[in-house]
NUTINU-403733 format. One record per residue: x, y, z of N, C-alpha, C, O, CB in turn; residue in three letters. Coordinates in steps of 0.2 Angstrom, whole numbers, plus 5000, padded with zeros to 4 digits. Glycine has a CB too. Example, Ala and Ser with C-alpha at 12.3 -4.5 7.8 and 13.67 -1.06 7.14 Angstrom:
% residues 2
+--------+---------+------+---------+----------+-------+--------+---------+------+--------+---------+------+---------+----------+-------+---------+
: n_east : n_north : n_up : ca_east : ca_north : ca_up : c_east : c_north : c_up : o_east : o_north : o_up : cb_east : cb_north : cb_up : residuo :
+--------+---------+------+---------+----------+-------+--------+---------+------+--------+---------+------+---------+----------+-------+---------+
:   5066 :    4972 : 5039 :    5062 :     4978 :  5039 :   5066 :    4984 : 5039 :   5071 :    4983 : 5042 :    5057 :     4978 :  5045 :     ala :
:   5064 :    4989 : 5035 :    5068 :     4995 :  5036 :   5064 :    5000 : 5039 :   5067 :    5006 : 5040 :    5070 :     4997 :  5029 :     ser :
+--------+---------+------+---------+----------+-------+--------+---------+------+--------+---------+------+---------+----------+-------+---------+
This chain:
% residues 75
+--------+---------+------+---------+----------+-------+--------+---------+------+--------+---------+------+---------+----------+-------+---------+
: n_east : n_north : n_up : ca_east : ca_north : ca_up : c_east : c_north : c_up : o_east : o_north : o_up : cb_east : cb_north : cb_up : residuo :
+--------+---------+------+---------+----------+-------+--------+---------+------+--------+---------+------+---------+----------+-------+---------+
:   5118 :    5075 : 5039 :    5115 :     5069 :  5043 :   5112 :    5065 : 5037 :   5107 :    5066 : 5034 :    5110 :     5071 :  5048 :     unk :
:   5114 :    5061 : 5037 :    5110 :     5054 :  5034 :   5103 :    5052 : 5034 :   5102 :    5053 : 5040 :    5113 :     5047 :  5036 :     unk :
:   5098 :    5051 : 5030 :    5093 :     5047 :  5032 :   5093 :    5044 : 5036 :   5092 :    5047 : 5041 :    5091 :     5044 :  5028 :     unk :
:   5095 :    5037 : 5038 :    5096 :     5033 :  5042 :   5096 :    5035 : 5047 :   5094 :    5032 : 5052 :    5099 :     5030 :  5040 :     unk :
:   5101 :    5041 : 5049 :    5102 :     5045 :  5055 :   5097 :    5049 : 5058 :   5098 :    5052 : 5063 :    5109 :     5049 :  5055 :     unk :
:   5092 :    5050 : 5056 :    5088 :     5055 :  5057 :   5084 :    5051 : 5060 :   5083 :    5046 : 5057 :    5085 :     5058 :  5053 :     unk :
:   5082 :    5054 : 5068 :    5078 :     5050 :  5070 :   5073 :    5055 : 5074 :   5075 :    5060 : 5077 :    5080 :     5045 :  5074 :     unk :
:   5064 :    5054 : 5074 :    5059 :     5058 :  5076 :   5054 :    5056 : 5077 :   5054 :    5050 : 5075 :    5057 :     5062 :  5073 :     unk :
:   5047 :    5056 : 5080 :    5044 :     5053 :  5081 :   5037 :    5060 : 5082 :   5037 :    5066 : 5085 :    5048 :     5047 :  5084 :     unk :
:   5031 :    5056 : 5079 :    5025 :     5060 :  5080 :   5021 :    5063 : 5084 :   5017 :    5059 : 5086 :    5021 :     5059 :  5078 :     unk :
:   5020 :    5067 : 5088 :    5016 :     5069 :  5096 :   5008 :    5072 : 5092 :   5007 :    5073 : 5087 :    5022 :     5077 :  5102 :     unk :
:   5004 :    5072 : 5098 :    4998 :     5073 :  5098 :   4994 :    5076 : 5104 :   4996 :    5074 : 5109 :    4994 :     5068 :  5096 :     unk :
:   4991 :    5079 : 5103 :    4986 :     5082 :  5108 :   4978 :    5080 : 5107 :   4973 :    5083 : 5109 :    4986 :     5089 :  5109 :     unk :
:   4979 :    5074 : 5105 :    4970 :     5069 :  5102 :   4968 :    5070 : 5109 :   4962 :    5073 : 5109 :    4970 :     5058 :  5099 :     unk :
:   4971 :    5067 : 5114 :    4967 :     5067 :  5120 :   4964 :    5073 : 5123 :   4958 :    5075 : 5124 :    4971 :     5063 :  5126 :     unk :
:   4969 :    5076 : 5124 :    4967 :     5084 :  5128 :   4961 :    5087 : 5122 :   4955 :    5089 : 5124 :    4975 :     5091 :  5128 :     unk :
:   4963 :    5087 : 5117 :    4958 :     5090 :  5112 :   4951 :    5086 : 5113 :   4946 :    5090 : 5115 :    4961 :     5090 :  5105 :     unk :
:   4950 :    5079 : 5113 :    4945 :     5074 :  5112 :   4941 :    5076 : 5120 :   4935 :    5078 : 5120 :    4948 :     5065 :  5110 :     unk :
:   4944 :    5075 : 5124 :    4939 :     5077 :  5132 :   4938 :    5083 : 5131 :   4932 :    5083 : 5130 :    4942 :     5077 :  5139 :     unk :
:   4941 :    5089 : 5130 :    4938 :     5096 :  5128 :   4932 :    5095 : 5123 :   4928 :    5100 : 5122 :    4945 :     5100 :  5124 :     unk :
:   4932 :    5091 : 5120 :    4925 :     5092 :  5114 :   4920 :    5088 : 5119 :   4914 :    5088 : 5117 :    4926 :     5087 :  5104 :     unk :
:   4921 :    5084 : 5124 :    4916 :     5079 :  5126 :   4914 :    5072 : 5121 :   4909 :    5068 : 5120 :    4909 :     5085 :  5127 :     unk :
:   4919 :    5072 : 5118 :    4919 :     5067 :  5114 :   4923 :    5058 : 5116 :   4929 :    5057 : 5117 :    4922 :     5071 :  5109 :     unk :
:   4919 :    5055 : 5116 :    4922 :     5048 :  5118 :   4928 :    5046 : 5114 :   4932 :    5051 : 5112 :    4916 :     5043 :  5116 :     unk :
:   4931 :    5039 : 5112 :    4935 :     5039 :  5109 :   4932 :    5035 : 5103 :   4934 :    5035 : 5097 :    4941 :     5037 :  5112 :     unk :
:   4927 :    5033 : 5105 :    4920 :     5029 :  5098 :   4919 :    5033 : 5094 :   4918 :    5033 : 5088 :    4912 :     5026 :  5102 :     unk :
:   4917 :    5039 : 5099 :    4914 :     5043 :  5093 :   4920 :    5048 : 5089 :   4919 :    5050 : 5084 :    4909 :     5048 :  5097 :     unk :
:   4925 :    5050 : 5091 :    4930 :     5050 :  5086 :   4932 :    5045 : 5081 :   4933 :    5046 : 5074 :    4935 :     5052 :  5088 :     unk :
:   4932 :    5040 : 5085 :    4934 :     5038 :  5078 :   4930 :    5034 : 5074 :   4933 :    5031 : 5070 :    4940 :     5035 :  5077 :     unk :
:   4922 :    5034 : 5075 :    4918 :     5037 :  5068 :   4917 :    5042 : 5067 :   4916 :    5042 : 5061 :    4912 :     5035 :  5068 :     unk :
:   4916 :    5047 : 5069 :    4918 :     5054 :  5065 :   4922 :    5054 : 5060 :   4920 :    5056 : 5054 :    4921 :     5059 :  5069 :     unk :
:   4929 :    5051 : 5061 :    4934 :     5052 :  5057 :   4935 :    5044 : 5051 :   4939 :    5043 : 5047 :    4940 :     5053 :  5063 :     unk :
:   4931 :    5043 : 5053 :    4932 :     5034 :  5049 :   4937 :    5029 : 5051 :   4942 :    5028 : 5046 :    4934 :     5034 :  5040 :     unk :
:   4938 :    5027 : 5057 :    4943 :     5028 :  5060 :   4941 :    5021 : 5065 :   4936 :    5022 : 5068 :    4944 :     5035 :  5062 :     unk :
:   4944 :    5015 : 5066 :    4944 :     5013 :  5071 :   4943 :    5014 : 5079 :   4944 :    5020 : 5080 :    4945 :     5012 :  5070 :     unk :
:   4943 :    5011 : 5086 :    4942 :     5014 :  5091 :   4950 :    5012 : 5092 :   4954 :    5016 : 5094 :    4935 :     5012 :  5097 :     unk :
:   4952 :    5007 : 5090 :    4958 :     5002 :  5092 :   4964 :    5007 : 5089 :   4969 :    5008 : 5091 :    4959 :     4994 :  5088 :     unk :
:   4962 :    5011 : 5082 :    4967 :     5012 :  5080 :   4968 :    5024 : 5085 :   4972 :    5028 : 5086 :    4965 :     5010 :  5068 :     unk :
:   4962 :    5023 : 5085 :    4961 :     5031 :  5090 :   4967 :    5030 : 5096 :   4972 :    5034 : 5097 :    4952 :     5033 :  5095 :     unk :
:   4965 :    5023 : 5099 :    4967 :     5022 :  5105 :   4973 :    5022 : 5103 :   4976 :    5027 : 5106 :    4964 :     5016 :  5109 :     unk :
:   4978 :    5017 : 5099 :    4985 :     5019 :  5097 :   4988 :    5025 : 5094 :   4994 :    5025 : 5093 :    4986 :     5015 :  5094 :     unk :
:   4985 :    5029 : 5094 :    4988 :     5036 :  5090 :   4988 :    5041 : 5095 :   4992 :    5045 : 5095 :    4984 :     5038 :  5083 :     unk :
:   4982 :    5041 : 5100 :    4983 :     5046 :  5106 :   4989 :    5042 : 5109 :   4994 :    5045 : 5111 :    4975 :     5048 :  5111 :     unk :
:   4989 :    5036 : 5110 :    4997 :     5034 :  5115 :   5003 :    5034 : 5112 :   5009 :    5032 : 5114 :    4997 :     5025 :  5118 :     unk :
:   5003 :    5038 : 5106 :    5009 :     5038 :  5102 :   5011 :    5031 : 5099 :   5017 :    5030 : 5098 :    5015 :     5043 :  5106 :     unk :
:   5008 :    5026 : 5099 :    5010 :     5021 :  5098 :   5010 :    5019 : 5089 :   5012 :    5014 : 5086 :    5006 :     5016 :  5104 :     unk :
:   5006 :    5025 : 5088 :    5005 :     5023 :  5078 :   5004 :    5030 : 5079 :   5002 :    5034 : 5084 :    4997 :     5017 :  5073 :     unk :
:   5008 :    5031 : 5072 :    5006 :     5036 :  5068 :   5004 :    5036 : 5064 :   5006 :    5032 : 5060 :    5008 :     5037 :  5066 :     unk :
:   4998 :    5042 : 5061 :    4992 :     5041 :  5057 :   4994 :    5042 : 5051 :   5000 :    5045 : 5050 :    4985 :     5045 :  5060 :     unk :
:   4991 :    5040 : 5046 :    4993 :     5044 :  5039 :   4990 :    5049 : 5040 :   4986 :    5051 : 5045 :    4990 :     5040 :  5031 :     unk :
:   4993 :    5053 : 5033 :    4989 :     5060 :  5035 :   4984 :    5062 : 5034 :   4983 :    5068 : 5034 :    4991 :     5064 :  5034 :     unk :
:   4979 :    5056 : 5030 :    4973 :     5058 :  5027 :   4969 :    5057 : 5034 :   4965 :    5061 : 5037 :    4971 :     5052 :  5020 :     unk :
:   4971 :    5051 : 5037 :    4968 :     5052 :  5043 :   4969 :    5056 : 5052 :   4966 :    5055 : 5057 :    4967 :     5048 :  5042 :     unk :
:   4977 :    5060 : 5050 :    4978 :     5065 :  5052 :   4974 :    5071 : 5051 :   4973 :    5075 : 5056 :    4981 :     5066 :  5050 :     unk :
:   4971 :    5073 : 5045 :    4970 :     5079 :  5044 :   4961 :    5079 : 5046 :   4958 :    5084 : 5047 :    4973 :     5080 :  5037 :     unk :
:   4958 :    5070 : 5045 :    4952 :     5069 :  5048 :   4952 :    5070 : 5054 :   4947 :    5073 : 5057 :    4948 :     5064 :  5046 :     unk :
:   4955 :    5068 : 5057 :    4955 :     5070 :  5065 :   4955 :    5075 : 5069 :   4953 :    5077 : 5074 :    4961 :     5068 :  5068 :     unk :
:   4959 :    5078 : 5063 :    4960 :     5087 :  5067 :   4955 :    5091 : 5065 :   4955 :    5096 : 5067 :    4969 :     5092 :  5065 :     unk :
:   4949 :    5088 : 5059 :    4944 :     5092 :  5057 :   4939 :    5091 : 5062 :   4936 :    5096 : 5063 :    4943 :     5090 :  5051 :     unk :
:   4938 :    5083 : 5064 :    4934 :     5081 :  5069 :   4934 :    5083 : 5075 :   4929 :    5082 : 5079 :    4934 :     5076 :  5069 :     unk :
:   4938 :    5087 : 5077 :    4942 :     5090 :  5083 :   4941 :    5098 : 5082 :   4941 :    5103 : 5086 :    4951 :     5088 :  5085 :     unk :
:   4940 :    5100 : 5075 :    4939 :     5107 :  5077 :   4945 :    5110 : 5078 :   4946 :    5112 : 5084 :    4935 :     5108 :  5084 :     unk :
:   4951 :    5111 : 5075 :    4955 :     5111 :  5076 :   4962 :    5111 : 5071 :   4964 :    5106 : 5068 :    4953 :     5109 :  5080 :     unk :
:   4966 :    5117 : 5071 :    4970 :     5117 :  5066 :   4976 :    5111 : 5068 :   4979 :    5110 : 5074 :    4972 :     5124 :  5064 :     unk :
:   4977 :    5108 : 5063 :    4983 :     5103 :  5060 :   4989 :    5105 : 5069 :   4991 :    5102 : 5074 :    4988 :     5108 :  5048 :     unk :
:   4990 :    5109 : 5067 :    4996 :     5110 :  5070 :   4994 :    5111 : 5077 :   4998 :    5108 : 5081 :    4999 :     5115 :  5067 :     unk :
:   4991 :    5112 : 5077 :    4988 :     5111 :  5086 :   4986 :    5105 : 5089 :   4987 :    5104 : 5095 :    4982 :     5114 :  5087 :     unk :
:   4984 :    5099 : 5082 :    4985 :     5092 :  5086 :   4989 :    5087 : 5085 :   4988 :    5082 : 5087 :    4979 :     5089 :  5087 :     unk :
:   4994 :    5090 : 5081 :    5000 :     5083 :  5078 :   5007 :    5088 : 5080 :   5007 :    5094 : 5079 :    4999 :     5080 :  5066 :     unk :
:   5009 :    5086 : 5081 :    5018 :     5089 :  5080 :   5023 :    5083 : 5080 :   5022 :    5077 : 5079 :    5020 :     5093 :  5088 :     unk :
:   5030 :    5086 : 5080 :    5036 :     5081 :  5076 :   5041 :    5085 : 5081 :   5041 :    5091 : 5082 :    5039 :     5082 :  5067 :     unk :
:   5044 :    5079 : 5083 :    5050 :     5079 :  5089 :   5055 :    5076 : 5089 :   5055 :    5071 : 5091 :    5049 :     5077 :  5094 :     unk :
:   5061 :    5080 : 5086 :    5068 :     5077 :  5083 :   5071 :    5075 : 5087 :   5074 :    5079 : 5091 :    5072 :     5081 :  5080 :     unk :
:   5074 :    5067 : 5088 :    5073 :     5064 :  5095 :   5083 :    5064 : 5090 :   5085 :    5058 : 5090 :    5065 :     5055 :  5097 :     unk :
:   5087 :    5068 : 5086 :    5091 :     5065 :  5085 :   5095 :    5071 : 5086 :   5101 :    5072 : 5086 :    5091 :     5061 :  5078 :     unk :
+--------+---------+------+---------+----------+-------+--------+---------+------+--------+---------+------+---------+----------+-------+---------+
């Protein structure tokens, strides 16, 4: 399969996890350095976070990597 042919896309469980903490979406994403605009697109799968701020998210949550990001090979 080609580059080009590969297609996937990032999933998350920010929201389930973020209400489970009692956490707003303000307060994540100052926890994380993180805008509210940019939380709000990344729980709707609409952006994909870098992973620096990937990896702040899932720290702020309490919570290992892999439990709140996943990859879904949509090819």
């Amino acid at each position: 399969m080609s580059p080009a042919a590969a297609r996937g896309r990032v999933t998350n469980r920010i929201k389930a996890l973020r209400v489970g903490a009692g956490l707003t979406q303000q307060e994540l994403a100052d926890r994380a350095r993180a805008t509210r605009q940019t939380i709000l697109a990344v729980e709707a799968e609409k952006y994909a976070p870098s992973l620096e701020l990937a990896f702040r998210i899932a720290r702020v949550l309490n919570a290992p990597f892999e439990e709140v990001f996943g990859y879904v090979d949509d090819g």
